[in-house]
N, CA and C atoms as an extended XYZ file, in Angstrom:
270
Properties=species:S:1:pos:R:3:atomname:S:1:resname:S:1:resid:I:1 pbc="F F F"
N        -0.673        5.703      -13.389 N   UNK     1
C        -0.123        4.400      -13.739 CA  UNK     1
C        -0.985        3.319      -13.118 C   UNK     1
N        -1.799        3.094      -13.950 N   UNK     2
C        -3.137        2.350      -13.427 CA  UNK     2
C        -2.769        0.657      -12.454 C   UNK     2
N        -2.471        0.813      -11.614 N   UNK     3
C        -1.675       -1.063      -10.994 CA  UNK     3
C        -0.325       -1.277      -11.583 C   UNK     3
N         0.062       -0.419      -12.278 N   UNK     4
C         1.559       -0.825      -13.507 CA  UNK     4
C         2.778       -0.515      -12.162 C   UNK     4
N         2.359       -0.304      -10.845 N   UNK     5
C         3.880       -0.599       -9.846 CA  UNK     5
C         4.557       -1.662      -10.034 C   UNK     5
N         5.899       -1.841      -10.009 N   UNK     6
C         6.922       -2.580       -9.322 CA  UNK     6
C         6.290       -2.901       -7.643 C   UNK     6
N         6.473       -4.053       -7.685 N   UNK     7
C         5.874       -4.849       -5.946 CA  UNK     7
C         7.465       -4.021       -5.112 C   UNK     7
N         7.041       -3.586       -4.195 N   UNK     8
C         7.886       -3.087       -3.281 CA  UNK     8
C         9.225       -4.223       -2.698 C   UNK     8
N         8.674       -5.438       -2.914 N   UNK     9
C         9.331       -6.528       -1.806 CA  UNK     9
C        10.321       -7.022       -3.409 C   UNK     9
N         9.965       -6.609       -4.564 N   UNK    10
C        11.315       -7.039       -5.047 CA  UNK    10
C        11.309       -5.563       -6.381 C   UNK    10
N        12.262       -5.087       -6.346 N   UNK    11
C        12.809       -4.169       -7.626 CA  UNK    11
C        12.972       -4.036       -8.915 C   UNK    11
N        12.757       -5.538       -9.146 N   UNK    12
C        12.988       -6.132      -10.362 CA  UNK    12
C        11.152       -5.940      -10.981 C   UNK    12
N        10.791       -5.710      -12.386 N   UNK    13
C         9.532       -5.949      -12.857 CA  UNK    13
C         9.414       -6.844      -12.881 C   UNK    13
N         8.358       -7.739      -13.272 N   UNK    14
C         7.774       -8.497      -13.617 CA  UNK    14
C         7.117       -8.577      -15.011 C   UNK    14
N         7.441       -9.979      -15.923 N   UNK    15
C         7.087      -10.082      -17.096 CA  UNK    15
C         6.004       -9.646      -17.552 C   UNK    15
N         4.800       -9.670      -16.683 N   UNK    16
C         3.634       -9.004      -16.708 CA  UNK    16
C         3.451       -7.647      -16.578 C   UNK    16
N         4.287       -7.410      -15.550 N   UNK    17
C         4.068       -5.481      -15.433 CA  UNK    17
C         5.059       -4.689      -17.236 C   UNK    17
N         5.881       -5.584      -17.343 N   UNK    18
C         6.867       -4.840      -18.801 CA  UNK    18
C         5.846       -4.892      -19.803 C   UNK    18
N         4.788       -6.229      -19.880 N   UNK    19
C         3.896       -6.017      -21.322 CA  UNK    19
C         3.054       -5.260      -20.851 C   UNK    19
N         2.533       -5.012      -19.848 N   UNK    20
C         1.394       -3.608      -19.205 CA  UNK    20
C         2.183       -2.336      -19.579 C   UNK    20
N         3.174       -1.902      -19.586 N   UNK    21
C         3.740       -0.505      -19.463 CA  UNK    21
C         3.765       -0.760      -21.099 C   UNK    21
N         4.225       -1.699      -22.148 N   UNK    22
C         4.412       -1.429      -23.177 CA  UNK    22
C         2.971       -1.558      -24.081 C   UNK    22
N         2.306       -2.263      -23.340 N   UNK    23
C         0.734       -2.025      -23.984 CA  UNK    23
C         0.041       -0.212      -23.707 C   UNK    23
N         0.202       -0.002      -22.879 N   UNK    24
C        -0.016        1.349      -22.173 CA  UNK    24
C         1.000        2.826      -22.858 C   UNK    24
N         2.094        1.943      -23.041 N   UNK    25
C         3.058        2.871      -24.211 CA  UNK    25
C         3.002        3.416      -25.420 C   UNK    25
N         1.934        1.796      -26.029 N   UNK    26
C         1.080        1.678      -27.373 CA  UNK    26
C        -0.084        1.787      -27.695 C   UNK    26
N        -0.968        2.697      -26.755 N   UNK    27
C        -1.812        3.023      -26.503 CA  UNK    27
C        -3.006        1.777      -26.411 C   UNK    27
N        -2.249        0.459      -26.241 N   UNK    28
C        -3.366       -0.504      -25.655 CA  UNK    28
C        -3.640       -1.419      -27.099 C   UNK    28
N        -2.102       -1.331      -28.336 N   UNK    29
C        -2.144       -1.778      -29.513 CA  UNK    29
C        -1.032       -2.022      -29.990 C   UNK    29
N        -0.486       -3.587      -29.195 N   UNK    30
C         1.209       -3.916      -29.655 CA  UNK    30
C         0.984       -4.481      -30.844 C   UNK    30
N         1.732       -4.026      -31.579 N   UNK    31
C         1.795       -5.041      -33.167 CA  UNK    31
C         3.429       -5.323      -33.071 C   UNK    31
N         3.202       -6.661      -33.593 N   UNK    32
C         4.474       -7.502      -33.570 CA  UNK    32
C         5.535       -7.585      -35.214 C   UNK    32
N         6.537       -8.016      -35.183 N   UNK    33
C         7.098       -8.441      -36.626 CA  UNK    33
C         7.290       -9.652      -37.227 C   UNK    33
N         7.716      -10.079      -38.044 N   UNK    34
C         7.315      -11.604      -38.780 CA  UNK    34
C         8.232      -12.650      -37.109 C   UNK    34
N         8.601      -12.147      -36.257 N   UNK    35
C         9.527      -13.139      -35.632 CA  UNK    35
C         8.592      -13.328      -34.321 C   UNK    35
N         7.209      -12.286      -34.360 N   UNK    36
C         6.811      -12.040      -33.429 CA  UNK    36
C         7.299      -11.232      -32.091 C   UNK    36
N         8.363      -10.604      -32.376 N   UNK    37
C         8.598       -9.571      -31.627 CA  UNK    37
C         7.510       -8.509      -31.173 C   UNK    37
N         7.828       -7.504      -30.350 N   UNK    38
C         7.267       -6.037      -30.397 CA  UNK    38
C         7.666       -5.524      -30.899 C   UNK    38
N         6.889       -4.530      -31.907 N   UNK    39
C         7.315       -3.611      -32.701 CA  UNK    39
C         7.331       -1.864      -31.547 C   UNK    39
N         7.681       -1.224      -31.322 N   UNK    40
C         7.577       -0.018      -30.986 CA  UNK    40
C         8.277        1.169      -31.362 C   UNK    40
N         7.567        1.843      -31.854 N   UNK    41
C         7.766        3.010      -32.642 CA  UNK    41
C         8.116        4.202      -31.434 C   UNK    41
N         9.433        5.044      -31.705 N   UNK    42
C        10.025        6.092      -31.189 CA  UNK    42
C         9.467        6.505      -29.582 C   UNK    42
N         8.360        7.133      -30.465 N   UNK    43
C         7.485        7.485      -29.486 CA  UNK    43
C         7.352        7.020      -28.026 C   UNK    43
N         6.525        5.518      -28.541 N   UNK    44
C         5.985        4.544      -27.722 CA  UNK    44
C         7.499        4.058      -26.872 C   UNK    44
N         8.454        4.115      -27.668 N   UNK    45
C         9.949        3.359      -26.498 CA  UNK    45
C        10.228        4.759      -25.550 C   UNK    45
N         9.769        5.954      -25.884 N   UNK    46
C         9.994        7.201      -25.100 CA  UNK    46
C         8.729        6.865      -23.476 C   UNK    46
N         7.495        6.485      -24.143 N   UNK    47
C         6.396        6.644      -23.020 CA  UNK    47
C         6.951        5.358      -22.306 C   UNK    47
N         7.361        4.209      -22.934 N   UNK    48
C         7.880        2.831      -21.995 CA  UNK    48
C         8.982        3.158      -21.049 C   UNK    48
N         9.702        3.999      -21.410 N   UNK    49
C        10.988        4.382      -20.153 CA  UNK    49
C        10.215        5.281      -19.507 C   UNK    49
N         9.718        6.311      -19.974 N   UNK    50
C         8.649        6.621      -18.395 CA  UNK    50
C         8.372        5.974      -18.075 C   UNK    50
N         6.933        5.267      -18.183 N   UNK    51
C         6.134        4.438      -17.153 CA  UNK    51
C         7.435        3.544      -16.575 C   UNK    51
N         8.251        3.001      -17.115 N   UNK    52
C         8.865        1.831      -16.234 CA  UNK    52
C         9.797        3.015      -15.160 C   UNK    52
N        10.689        4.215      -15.598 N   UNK    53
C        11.155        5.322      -14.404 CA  UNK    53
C        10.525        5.073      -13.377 C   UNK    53
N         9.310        5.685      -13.478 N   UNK    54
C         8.145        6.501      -12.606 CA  UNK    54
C         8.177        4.936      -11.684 C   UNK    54
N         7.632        3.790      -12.180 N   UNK    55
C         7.033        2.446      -11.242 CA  UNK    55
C         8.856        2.721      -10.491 C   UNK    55
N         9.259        2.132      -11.360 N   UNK    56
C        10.666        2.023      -10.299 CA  UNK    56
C        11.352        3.194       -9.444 C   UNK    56
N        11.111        4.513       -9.772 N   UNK    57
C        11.093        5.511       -8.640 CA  UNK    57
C         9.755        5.580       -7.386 C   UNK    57
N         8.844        5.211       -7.927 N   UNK    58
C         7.673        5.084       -6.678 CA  UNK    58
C         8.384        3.718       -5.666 C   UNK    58
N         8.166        2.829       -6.560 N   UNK    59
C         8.976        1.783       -5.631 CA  UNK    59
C        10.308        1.715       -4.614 C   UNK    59
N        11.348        2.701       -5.362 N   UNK    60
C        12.537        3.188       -4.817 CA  UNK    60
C        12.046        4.223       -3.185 C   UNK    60
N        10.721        5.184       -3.188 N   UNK    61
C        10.367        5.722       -2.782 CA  UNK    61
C         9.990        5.286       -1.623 C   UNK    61
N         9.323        4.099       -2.010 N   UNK    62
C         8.445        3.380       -0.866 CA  UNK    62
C         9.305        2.364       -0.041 C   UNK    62
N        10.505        2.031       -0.708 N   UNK    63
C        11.121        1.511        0.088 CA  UNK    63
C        12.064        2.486        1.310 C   UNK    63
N        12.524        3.097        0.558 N   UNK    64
C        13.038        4.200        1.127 CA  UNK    64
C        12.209        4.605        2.587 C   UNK    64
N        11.322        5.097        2.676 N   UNK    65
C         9.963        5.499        3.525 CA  UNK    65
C        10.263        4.624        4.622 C   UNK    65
N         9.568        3.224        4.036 N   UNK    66
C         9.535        1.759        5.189 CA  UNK    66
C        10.946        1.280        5.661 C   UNK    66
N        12.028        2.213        5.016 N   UNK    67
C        13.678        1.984        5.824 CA  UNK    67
C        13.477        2.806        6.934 C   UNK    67
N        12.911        4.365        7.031 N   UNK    68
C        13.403        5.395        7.797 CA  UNK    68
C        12.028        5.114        8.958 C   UNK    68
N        11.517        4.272        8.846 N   UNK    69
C         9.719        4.496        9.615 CA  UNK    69
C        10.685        2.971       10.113 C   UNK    69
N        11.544        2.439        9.883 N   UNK    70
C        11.845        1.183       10.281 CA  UNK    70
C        13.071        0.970       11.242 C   UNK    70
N        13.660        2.348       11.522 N   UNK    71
C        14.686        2.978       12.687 CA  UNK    71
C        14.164        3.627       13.625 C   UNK    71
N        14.807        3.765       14.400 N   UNK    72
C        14.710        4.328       15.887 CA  UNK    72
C        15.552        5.534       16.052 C   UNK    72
N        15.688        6.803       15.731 N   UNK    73
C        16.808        7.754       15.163 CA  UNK    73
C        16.114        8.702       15.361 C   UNK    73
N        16.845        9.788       15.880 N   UNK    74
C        15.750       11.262       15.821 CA  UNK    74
C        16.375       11.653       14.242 C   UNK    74
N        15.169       12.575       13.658 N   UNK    75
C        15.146       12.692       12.315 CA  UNK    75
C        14.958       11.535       11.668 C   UNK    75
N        14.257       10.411       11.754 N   UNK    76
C        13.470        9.756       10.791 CA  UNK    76
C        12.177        9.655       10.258 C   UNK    76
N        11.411       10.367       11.204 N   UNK    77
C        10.444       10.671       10.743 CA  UNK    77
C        10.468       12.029        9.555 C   UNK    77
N        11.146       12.814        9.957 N   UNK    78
C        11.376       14.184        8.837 CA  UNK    78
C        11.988       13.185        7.334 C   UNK    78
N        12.807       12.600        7.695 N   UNK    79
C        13.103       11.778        6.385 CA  UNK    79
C        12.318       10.955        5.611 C   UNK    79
N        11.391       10.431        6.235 N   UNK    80
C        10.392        9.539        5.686 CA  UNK    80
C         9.659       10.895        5.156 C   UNK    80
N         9.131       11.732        6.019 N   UNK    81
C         8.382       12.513        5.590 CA  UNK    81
C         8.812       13.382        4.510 C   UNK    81
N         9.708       13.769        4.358 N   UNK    82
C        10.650       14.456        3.051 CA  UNK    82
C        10.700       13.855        1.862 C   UNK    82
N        10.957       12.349        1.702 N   UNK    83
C        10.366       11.552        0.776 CA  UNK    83
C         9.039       11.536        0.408 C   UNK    83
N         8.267       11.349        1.232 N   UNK    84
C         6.398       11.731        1.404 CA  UNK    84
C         6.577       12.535       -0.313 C   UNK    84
N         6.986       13.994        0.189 N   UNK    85
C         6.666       15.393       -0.206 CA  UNK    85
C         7.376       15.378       -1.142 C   UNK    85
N         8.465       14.203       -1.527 N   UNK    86
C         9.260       14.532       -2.698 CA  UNK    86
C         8.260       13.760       -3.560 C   UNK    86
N         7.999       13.042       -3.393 N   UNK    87
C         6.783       12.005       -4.061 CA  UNK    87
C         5.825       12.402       -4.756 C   UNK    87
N         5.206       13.515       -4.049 N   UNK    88
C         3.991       14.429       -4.649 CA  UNK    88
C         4.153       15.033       -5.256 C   UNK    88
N         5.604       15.665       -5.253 N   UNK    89
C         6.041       17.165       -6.167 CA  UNK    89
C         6.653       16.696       -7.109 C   UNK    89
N         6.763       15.455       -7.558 N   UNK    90
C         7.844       14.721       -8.793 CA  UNK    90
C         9.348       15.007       -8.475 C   UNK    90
């Protein structure tokens, strides 16, 4: 997901990151309808809820991480780190 994250410091996308995931959905070829909408075909609305999942679970991830690295608790480091490893393995 080439830069297409959600910014950690807010959860919400950004107008810019939604036309990146749906350009990237459309293989880099939005065609619009007479109202100028986006058009997206089946497919392409299947690859757009991935990419937007995935940014907003990495993000969910990373916040998560910088909560448990951000206490003083025995077992926070295993928790941060458990997230780590959930991260890598999908």
């Amino acid at each position: 997901m080439n830069g297409l994250k959600i910014k950690d410091s807010e959860m919400k996308p950004t107008r810019e990151q939604v036309i990146a995931w749906a350009r990237e959905a459309s293989n880099g070829i939005l065609s619009y309808d007479a109202e100028g909408e986006w058009r997206l075909s089946q497919k392409e609305v299947e690859r757009f809820a991935i990419l937007a999942y995935e940014a907003g679970r990495a993000a969910e991830n990373e916040a998560c991480i910088r909560d448990c690295n951000g206490i003083d608790l025995i077992g926070a480091d295993d928790c941060a780190a458990a997230i780590r490893a959930r991260r890598e393995y999908g």
